[in-house]
C-alpha positions in Angstrom: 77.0 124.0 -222.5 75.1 124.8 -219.0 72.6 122.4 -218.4 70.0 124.8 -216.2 67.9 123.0 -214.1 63.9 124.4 -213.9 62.1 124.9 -210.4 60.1 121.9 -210.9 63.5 119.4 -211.8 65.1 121.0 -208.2 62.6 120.6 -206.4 62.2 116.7 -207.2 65.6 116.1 -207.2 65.5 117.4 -203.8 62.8 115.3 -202.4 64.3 112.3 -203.8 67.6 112.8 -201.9 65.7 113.3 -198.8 63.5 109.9 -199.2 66.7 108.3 -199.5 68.2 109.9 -196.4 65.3 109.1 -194.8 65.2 105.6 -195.6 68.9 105.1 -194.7 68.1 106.4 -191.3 65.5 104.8 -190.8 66.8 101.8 -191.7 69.5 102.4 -189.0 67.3 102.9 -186.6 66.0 99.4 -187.4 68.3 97.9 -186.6 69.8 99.7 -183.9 66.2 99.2 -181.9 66.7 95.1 -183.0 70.0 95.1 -181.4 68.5 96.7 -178.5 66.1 94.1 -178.3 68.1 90.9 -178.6 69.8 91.9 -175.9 67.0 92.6 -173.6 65.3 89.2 -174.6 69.3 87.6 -174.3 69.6 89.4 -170.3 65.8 88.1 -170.3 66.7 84.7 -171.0 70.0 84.3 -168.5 67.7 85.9 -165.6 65.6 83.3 -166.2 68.3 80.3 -166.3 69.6 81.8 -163.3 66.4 81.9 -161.2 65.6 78.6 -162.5 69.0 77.4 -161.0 68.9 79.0 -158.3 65.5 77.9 -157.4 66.6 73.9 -158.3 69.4 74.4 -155.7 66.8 75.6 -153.0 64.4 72.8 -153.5 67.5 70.3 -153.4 68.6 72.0 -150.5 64.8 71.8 -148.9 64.7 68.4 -149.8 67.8 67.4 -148.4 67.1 69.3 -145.0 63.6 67.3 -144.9 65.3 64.2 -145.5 67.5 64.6 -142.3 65.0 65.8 -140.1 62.6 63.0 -140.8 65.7 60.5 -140.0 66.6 61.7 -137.1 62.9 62.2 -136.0 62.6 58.6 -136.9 65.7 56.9 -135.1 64.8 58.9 -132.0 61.2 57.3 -131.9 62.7 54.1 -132.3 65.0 54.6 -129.6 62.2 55.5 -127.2 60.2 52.9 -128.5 63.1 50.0 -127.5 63.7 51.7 -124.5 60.1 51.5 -123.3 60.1 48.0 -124.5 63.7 46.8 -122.7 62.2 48.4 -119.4 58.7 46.5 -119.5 60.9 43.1 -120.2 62.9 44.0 -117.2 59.8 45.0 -114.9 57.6 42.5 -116.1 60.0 39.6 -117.3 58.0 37.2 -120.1 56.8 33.9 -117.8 55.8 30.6 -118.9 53.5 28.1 -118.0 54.7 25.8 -115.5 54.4 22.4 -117.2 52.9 19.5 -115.6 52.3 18.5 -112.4 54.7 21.1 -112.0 52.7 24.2 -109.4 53.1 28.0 -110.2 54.0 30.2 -107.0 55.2 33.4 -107.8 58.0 33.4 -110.3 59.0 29.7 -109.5 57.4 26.1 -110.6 57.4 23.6 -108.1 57.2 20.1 -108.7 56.3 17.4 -105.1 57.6 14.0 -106.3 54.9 11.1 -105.7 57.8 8.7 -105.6 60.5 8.5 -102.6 64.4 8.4 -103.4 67.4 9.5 -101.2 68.8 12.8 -101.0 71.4 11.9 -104.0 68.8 10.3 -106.2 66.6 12.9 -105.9 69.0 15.9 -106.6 69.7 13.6 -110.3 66.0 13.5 -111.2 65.6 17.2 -110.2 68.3 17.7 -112.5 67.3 15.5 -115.5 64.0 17.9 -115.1 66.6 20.9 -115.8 65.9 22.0 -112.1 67.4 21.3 -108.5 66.4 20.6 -105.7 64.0 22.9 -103.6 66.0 26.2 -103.3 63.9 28.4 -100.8 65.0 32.5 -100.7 61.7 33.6 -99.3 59.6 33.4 -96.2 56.5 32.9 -98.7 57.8 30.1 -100.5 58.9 28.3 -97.0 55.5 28.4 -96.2 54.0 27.2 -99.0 56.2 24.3 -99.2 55.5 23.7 -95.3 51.7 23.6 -95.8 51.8 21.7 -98.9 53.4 18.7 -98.0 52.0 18.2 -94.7 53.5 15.6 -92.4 55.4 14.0 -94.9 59.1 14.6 -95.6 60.7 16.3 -98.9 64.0 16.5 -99.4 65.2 20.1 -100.2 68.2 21.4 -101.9 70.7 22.2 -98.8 73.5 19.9 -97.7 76.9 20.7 -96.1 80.3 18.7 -95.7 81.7 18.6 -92.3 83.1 21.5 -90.9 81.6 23.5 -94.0 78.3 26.0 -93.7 75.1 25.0 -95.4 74.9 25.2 -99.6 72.3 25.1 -102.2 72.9 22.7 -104.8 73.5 25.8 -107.0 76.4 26.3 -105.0 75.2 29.1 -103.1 75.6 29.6 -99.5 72.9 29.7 -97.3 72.5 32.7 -95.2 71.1 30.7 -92.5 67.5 32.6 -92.3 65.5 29.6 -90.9 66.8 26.6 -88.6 67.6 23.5 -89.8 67.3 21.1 -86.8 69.4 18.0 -86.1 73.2 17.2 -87.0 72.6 16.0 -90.6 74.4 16.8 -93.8 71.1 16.8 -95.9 68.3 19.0 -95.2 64.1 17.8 -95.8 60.8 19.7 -94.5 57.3 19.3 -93.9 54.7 21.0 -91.9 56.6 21.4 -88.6 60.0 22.6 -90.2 63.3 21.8 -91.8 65.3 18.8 -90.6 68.6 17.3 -91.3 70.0 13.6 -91.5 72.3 11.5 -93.5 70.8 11.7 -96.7 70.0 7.8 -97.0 66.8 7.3 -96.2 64.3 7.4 -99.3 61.6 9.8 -98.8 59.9 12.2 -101.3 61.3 15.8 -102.7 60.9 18.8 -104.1 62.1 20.3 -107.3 61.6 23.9 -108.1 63.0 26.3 -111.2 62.4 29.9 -112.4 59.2 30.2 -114.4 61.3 32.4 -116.8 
């Protein structure tokens, strides 16, 4: 037996199969387009981790460039700071107060005894002062040790063995740039200049050391 189908039936049966079809590809599309979209946000999302990386490494980078600069800015001013320093210490060399009766001239503390020993005696109490005995290197202080002591005698710190030239009791020879009259071994001053004798008689002396 044919089963015959009216208009109506066809055309519903039609419609349905086309909703369904439609709904099938549509629901493709779906999730075709959600595909499509996870991957955009997942290439979204490693863009980002990348830039963020790469933008981490620059600042470290930065910082680490700062960092070295400032150092070296820093030991450079120090070094110019100690070098300044080191050259004022050696044109202007720290003093000290001369202590005392002890008198400031120049760079040097002098000290005029107001007892009287021989030459020998009075080279150990310059030294027990942590000085020696007058040592002279310039016209100025010649002077000042002339005029200061008057007419009376002051050892000095020259003497000289026989046959030997003149010494300081540092050791150092003397260049011979003022006379020393007479034929003594041990030299003394006052106002009208430097003398030698035997180094016995007890008169006063002169100690002088650096200020420094």
């Amino acid at each position: 037996m044919r089963l015959t189908l009216t208009p109506l039936q066809l055309s519903h049966r039609f419609n349905v199969g086309a909703s369904a079809a439609h709904s099938h590809w549509r629901g493709r599309l779906g999730f075709t387009r959600h595909v499509e979209n996870w991957k955009g946000r997942h290439s979204f999302h490693n863009n980002y981790v990348k830039l963020v990386h790469k933008s981490k490494s620059n600042w470290v980078t930065l910082t680490l460039i700062t960092f070295t600069v400032i150092s070296v800015v820093f030991i450079i001013i120090v070094c110019i700071i100690l070098s300044s320093r080191n050259s004022q210490a050696i044109k202007n060399p720290q003093t000290i107060k001369c202590p005392g009766k002890w008198i400031e001239v120049r760079y040097k503390c002098f000290y005029f005894s107001d007892d009287t020993r021989n030459w020998t005696g009075s080279k150990t109490f310059c030294s027990s002062q942590r000085s020696e005995l007058a040592w002279i290197d310039t016209h100025k202080d010649l002077e000042f040790l002339k005029n200061h002591t008057g007419t009376l005698m002051h050892w000095i710190g020259l003497s000289r063995k026989q046959g030997e030239p003149w010494r300081w009791t540092n050791g150092q020879t003397f260049n011979a740039w003022f006379e020393i009259s007479g034929n003594g071994s041990f030299a003394f001053l006052n106002a009208d200049g430097v003398y030698s004798s035997r180094g016995l008689d007890d008169m006063k002396w002169i100690c002088s050391k650096p200020k420094f």
